[in-house]
N, C-alpha and C positions, 0 to 999 in steps of 0.2 A: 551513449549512442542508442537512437531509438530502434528497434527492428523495422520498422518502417520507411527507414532514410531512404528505401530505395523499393524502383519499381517491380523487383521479383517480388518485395516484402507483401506490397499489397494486393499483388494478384493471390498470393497465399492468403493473406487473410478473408479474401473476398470468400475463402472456401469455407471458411468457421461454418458450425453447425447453426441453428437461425434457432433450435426447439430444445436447449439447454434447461433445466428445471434450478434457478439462480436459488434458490430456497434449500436446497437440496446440494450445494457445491461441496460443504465439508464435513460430510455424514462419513467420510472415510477416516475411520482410526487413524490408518498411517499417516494420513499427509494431513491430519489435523495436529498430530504431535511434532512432524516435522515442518510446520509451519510455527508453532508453538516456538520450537528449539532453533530453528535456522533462518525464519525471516528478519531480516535486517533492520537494524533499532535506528534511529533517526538521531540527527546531531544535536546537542545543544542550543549549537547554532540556530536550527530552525524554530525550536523551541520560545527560543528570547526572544529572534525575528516577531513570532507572533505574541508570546503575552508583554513586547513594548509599543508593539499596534493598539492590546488590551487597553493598556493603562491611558494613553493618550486622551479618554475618555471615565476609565473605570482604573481609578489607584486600586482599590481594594477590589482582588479579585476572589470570590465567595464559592461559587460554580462554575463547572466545567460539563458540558453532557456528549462526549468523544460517542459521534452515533457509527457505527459499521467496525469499532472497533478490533472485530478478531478475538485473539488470545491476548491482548492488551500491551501490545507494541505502541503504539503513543501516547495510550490509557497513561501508562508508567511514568512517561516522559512531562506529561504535564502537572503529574500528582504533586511535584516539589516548587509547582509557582502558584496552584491554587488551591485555600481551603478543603476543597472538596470536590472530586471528580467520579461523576458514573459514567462509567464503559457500558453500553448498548452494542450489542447483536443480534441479529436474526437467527443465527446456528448457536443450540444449547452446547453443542459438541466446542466450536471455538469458546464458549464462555468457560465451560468445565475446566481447559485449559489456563487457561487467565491466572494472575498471580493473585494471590488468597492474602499476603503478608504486609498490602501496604494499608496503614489504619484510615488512609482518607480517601479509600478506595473502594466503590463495589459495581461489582456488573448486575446486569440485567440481559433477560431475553427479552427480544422487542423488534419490531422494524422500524426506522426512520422515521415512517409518515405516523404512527402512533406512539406517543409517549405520554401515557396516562400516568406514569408515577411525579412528573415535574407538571410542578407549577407554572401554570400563564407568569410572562417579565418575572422569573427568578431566578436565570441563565445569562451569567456573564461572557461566557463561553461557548460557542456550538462548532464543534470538530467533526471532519472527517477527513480521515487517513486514507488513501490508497484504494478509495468504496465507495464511492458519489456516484459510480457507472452502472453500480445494481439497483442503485436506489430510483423510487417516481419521482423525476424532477420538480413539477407542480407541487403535489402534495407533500413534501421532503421540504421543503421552501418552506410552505405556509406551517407546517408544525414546528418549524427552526423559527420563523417570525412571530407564534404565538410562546415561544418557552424562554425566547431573550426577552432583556431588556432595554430598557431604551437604553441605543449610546453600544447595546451589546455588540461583540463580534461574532463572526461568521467566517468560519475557515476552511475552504477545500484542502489539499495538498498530497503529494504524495511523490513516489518516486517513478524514473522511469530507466530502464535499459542496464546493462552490466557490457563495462567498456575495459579493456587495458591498453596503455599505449604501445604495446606489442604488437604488430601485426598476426605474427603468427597466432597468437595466444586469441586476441580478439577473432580470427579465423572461427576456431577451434568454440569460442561461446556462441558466433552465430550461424555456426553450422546447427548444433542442437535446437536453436532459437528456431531456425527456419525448419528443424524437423518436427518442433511444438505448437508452431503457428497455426497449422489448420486445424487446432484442437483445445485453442482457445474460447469460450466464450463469444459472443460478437460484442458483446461490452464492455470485452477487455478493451476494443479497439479505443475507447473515450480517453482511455488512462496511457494507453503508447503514444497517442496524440496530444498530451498533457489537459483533456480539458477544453480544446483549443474551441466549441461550439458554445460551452457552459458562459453565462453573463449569472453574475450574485443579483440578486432579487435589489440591491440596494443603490442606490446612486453611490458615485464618487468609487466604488471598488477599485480595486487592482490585481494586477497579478505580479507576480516575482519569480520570475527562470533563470535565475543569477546565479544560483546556490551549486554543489558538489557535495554530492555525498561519495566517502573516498573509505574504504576498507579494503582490510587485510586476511583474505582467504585461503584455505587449506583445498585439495579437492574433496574430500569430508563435507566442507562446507558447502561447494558447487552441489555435491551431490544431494545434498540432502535440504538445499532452496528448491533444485528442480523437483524434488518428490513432493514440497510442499504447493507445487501449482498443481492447479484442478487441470490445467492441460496435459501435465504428465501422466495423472491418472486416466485421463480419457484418452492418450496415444496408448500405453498399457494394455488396457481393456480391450482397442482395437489390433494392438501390434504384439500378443500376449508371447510369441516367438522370436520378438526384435529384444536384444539388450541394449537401449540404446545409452542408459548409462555405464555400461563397461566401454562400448565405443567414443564417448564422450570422453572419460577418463583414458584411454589411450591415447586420445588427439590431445589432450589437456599434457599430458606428460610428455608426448613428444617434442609440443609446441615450446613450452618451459625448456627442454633440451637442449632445443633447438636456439634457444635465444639466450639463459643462461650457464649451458653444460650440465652433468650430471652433477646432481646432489640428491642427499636423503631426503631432507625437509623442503617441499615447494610450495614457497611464499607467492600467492600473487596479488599484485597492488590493482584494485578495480575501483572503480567510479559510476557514478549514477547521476542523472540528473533531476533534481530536487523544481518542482516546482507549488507554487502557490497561492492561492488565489486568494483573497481575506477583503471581507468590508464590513460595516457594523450599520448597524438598527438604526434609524433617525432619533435623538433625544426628543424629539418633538412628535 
């Protein structure tokens, strides 16, 4: 469920700050590690979705260039269908993060629109996860169509929203939600709206909002997603007297109470929606 289904959501977001410094979002230790540790790893599923779009044109896939990658949450996910995959970001601090142990694996710092280390058509693969919204559309395109090759693909995707079919419980995530919203980004807005403005540079694209991404959460885990958003850090800095994660976690425990009875361990079952956008290079 997006935070935006509805009209309070975007009179909130109308208040977003407009003079964010996006180059600068994860220079904070904390919520670099706890984005590291708690942001949500992507299904298989989506995975094969796109390298069986790959192959329809490219059996052998050689290259992968995952640009906005983070600490290498999709980086990971595509390292076991292709040869070889470099992770790109703009934040050294998300790269430092990144996992060091897979051998067909290395990051770079870089942004989008420049990627002098790849070669012009030697890019099977051009990724972005959950990060097209920082990126220059224009320029972001034209260094994505100079690094594929023909026949390559081209993949937005990412997720959006944290849903339970609880009402209480879903209460309880967008109460927080709507106390983080004016301290978003204004670019976050592209990624709660799935995308919905973006066209791929290429004829014949598609998108796909079919998918569910479905996990199984502690409040450990709530707590420590919210800390890896830059909106948490910037409500903090403003509200440095508000706790609003002890408040969060008493509505979270109440709600679960409330729907399950008391217990030690609370399980909760959440969902996301998965969306994707993918089209590929002309062979021609």
């Amino acid at each position: 469920m997006s935070a935006l289904e509805d009209e309070r959501a975007m009179k909130e977001f109308a208040r977003v700050s407009t003079d964010t410094d996006t180059r600068h979002m994860y220079s904070d230790s904390s919520q670099v590690e706890h984005y590291a540790k708690y942001r949500p790893r992507y299904s298989e599923e989506v995975f094969q979705y796109i390298v069986d779009y790959c192959k329809e044109t490219t059996p052998e896939l050689n290259l992968c260039v995952d640009v906005g990658c983070g600490s290498g949450q999709s980086t990971i996910g595509f390292a076991k269908h292709l040869k070889k995959v470099i992770g790109v970001d703009i934040s050294k601090h998300q790269i430092y993060h990144a996992p060091k142990h897979l051998p067909n694996v290395e990051f770079k710092v870089s942004s989008a629109e420049k990627l002098p280390f790849i070669e012009s058509a030697s890019v099977d693969l051009w990724s972005s996860a959950e990060s097209f919204n920082y990126m220059p559309e224009k320029e972001t395109f034209a260094e994505a169509d100079r690094v594929l090759k023909p026949g390559g693909t081209l993949v937005i995707f990412g997720y959006v929203g944290l849903s339970s079919k609880e009402k209480p419980i879903n209460d309880a995530i967008r109460k927080i939600m709507f106390k983080l919203l004016p301290y978003w980004p204004k670019e976050s807005k592209a990624t709660f709206e799935k995308f919905k403005d973006v066209k791929l540079p290429y004829s014949g694209w598609m998108r796909n909002d079919e998918m569910k991404k479905h996990q199984k959460m502690t409040i450990e885990d709530f707590k420590g997603l919210w800390k890896s958003f830059y909106a948490f850090v910037a409500y903090q800095e403003a509200h440095s007297d508000k706790d609003v994660l002890g408040e969060f976690e008493k509505d979270l425990r109440d709600a679960y109470i409330q729907v399950f009875g008391p217990t030690e361990e609370m399980i909760f079952d959440i969902s996301s929606d998965i969306f994707i956008l993918i089209g590929r290079k002309p062979l021609e």
